[in-house]
C-alpha positions in Angstrom: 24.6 21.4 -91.0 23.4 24.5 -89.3 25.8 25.4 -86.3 24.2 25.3 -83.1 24.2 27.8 -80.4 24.4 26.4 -76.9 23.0 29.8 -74.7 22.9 28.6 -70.8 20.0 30.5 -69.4 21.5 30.6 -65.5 18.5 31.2 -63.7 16.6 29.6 -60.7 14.4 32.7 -59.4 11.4 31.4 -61.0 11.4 28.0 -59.1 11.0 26.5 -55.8 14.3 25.1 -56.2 16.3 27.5 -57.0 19.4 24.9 -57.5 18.6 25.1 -61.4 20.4 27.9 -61.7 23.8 25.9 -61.8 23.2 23.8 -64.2 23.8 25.1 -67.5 27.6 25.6 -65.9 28.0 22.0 -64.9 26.5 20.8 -68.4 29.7 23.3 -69.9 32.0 22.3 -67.5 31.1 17.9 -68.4 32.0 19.2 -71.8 29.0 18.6 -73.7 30.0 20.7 -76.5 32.9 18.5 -77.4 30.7 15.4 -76.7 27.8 17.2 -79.5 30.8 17.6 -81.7 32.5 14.2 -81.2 28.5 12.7 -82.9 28.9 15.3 -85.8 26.3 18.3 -84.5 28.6 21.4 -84.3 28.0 23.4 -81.2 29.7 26.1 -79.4 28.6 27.9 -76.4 27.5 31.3 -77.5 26.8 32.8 -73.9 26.2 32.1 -70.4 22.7 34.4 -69.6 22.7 35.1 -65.7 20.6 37.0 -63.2 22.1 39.7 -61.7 22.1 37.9 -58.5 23.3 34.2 -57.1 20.5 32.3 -55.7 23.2 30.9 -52.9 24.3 34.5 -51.8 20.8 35.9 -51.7 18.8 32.6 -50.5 15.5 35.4 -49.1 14.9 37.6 -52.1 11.0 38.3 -51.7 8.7 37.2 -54.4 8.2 41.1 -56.0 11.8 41.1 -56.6 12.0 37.5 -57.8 9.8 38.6 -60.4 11.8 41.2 -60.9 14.8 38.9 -61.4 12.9 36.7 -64.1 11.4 39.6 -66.0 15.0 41.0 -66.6 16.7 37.6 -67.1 14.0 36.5 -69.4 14.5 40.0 -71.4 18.1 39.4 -71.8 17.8 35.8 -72.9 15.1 37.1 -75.4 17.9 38.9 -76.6 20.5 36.3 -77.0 18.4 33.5 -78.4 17.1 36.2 -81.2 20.5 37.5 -82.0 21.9 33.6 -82.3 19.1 33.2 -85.1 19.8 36.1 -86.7 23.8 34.9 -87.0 22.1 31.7 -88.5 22.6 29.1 -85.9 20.5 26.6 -84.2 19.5 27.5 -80.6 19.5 25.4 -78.1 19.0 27.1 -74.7 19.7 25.5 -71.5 18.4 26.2 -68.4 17.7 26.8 -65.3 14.2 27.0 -64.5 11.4 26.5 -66.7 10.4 30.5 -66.5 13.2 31.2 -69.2 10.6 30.2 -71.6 8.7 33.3 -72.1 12.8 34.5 -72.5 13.1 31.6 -75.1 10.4 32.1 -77.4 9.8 35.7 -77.0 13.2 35.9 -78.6 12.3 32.9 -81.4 9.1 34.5 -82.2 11.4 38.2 -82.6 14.0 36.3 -84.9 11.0 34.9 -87.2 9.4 38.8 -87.6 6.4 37.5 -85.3 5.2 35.0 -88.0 3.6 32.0 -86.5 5.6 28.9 -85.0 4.1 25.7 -83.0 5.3 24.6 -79.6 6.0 21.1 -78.5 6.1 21.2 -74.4 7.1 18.1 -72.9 6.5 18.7 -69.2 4.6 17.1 -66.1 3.3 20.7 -65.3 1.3 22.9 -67.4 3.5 26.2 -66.1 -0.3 28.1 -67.2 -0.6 30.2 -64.1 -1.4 33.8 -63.9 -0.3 35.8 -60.8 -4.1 35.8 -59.7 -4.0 31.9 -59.8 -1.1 30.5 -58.8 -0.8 28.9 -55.5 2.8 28.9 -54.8 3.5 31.8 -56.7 7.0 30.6 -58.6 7.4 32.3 -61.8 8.2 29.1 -63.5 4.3 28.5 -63.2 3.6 31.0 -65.5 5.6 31.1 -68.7 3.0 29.2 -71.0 0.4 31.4 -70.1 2.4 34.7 -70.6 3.6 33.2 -73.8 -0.1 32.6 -74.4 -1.1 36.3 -73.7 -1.5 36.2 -70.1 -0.2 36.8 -67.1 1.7 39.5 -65.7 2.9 42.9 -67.4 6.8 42.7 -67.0 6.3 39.0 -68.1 4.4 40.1 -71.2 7.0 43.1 -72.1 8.6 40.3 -74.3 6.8 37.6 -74.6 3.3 39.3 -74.9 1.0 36.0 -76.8 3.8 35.1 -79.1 2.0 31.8 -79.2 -1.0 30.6 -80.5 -2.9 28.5 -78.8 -3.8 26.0 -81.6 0.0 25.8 -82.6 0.6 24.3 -79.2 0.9 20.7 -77.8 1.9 19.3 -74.5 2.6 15.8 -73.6 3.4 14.0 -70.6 1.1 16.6 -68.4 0.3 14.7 -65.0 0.4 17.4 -62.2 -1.4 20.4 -62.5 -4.4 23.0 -60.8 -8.1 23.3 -62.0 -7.3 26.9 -62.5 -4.5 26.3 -65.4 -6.3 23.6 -66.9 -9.4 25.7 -67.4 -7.4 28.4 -69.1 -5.8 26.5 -71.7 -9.0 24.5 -72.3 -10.2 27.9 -72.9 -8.1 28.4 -75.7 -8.4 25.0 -77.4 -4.7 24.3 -76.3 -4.4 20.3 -76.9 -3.0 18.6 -74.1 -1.7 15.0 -74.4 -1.9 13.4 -70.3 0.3 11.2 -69.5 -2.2 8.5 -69.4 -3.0 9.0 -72.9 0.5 8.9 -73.7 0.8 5.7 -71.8 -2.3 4.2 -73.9 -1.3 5.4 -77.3 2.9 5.5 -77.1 4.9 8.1 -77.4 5.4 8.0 -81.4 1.9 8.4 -81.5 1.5 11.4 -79.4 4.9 13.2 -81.0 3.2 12.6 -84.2 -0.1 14.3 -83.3 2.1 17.1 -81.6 4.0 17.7 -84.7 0.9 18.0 -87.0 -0.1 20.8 -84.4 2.8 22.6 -84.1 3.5 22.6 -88.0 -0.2 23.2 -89.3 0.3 26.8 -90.6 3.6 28.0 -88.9 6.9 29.1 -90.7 8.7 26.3 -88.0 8.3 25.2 -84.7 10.3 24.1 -81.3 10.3 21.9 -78.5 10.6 22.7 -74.8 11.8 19.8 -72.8 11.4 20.1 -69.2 13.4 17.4 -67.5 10.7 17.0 -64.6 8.0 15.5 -67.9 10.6 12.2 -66.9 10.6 9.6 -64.8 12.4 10.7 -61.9 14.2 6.7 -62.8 15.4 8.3 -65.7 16.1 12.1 -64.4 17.1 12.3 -61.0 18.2 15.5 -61.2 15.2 17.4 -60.9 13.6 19.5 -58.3 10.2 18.2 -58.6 9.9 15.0 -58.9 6.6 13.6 -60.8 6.3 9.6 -60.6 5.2 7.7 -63.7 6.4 10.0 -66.0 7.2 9.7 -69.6 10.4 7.1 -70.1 13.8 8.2 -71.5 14.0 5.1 -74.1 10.9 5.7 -75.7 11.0 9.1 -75.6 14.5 9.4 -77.5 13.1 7.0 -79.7 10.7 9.1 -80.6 12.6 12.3 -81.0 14.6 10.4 -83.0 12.0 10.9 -85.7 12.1 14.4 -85.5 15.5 14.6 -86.8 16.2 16.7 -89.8 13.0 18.4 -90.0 13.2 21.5 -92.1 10.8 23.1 -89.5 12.4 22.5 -86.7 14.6 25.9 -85.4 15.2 25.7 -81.7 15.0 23.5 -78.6 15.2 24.3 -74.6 16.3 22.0 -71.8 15.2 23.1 -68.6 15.7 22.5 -64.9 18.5 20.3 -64.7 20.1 20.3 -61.4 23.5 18.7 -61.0 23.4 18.6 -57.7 20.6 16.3 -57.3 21.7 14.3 -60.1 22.7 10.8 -59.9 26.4 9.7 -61.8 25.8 12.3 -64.3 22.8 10.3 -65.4 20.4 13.3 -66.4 23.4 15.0 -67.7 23.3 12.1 -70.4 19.8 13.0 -70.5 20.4 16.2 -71.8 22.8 15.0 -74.3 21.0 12.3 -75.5 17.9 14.5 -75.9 20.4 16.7 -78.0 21.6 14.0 -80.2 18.6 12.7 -80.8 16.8 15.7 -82.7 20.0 17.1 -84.6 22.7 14.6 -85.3 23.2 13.9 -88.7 22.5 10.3 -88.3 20.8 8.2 -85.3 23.6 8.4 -82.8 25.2 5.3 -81.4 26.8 6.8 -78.2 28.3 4.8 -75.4 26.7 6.3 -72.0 29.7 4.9 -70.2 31.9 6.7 -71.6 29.9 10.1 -71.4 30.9 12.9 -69.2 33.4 11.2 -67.2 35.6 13.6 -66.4 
């Protein structure tokens, strides 16, 4: 099995919240390395990617610099994902906020010579904003469209339209502006609600997604922001979206995933430990894990998880 590459991407700049930037340290510090390794997927923690400043000792940075912050963050994690490819291991970044995408897959897309890949996005939010129409101007509001091609400069540096819009899927979407919408139906992105998800099931929908994100690519990812769940299932998030897709089901569905020769990195974003709730989306993030790259459908005892 291919080793995998846990990068923490230690950033909450690009959020409202800006909490997110702790937890790829709290998801080392539960252990979940050894807890990957105890169900057979070999992982190590290749690097902790930080911003040069802590959101707690700077709470008033101004949104020009913030910017500033994610542009050079997301540069360096480009960096790190790309070089853990190029040592021939399995990628799975951890954030922090949901702008360390255009970080993310600007460095996949380096690493596979800029031949196509697909994108699954689970998500509530369709993070398609440009600076010209975002209303609350957080960077983590923007990463699909500068992944897409748009968006602003520093953004686009490394991550300039990586992505193609017809190798992209979302599920789960159920909060979101006119403005974003418009763009991606623009570019013939497909976009699974969550009410269609509810009507159809989840296996359905990841089935549909992985015809897109497979249909003429050299392999494809998934990025899982943890706010796409039920806040029952993930309380620690920043925004919480109700009705939202259901951890069971969802796992179950992953599950399917499992062994594809396609797939060639994952991200887990915006965990915050310190809204979390008994470690609960800390199993989450595990269980996610497990569920696309152990060796065999894991039979873990959530009891016994990250108790320490």
């Amino acid at each position: 099995m291919t080793p995998v590459a846990l990068i923490g991407a230690a950033s909450g700049w690009g959020a409202g919240f800006r909490h997110t930037e702790e937890g790829p340290a709290a998801l080392r510090q539960l252990g979940l390395a050894h807890e990957l390794g105890a169900q057979g997927v070999p992982a190590q923690w290749r690097g902790m990617v930080r911003t040069e400043k802590r959101w707690r000792e700077h709470p008033r940075v101004r949104v020009p610099e913030t910017f500033g912050l994610v542009a050079r963050h997301g540069a360096a994690l480009a960096d790190e994902v790309s070089r853990a490819m190029a040592a021939r291991r399995f990628p799975v970044v951890l954030g922090g906020d949901h702008a360390i995408a255009m970080g993310s897959w600007g460095g996949f897309a380096r690493a596979l010579q800029y031949e196509p890949f697909g994108l699954i996005w689970l998500d509530a939010h369709l993070d398609a904003h440009t600076v010209e129409t975002t209303p609350s101007m957080n960077a983590h509001g923007m990463s699909a469209a500068a992944l897409l091609g748009h968006g602003y400069a520093p953004f686009l540096a490394f991550c300039d339209g990586v992505l193609r819009p017809e190798h992209l899927c979302y599920i789960g979407v159920r909060s979101y502006e006119s403005e974003e919408m418009a763009l991606l139906r623009r570019l013939g992105v497909r976009i699974i609600l969550m009410e269609e998800v509810k009507r159809r099931g989840m296996k359905a929908a990841l089935a549909e997604a992985l015809a897109i994100a497979t249909r003429g690519t050299v392999g494809f990812g998934l990025t899982i922001d943890l706010d796409g769940f039920d806040p029952e299932d993930a309380p620690g998030i920043g925004l919480k979206e109700p009705d939202g897709l259901r951890a069971a089901a969802t796992l179950g569905a992953l599950r399917g995933l499992a062994g594809h020769p396609l797939l060639r990195a994952l991200e887990i974003v915006e965990y915050i430990p310190e809204f979390d709730r008994d470690h609960q989306t800390a199993r989450l993030v595990r269980d996610l894990i497990l569920a696309l790259l152990a060796p065999v459908p894991a039979l873990v005892d959530t009891a016994e998880m990250m108790r320490r």
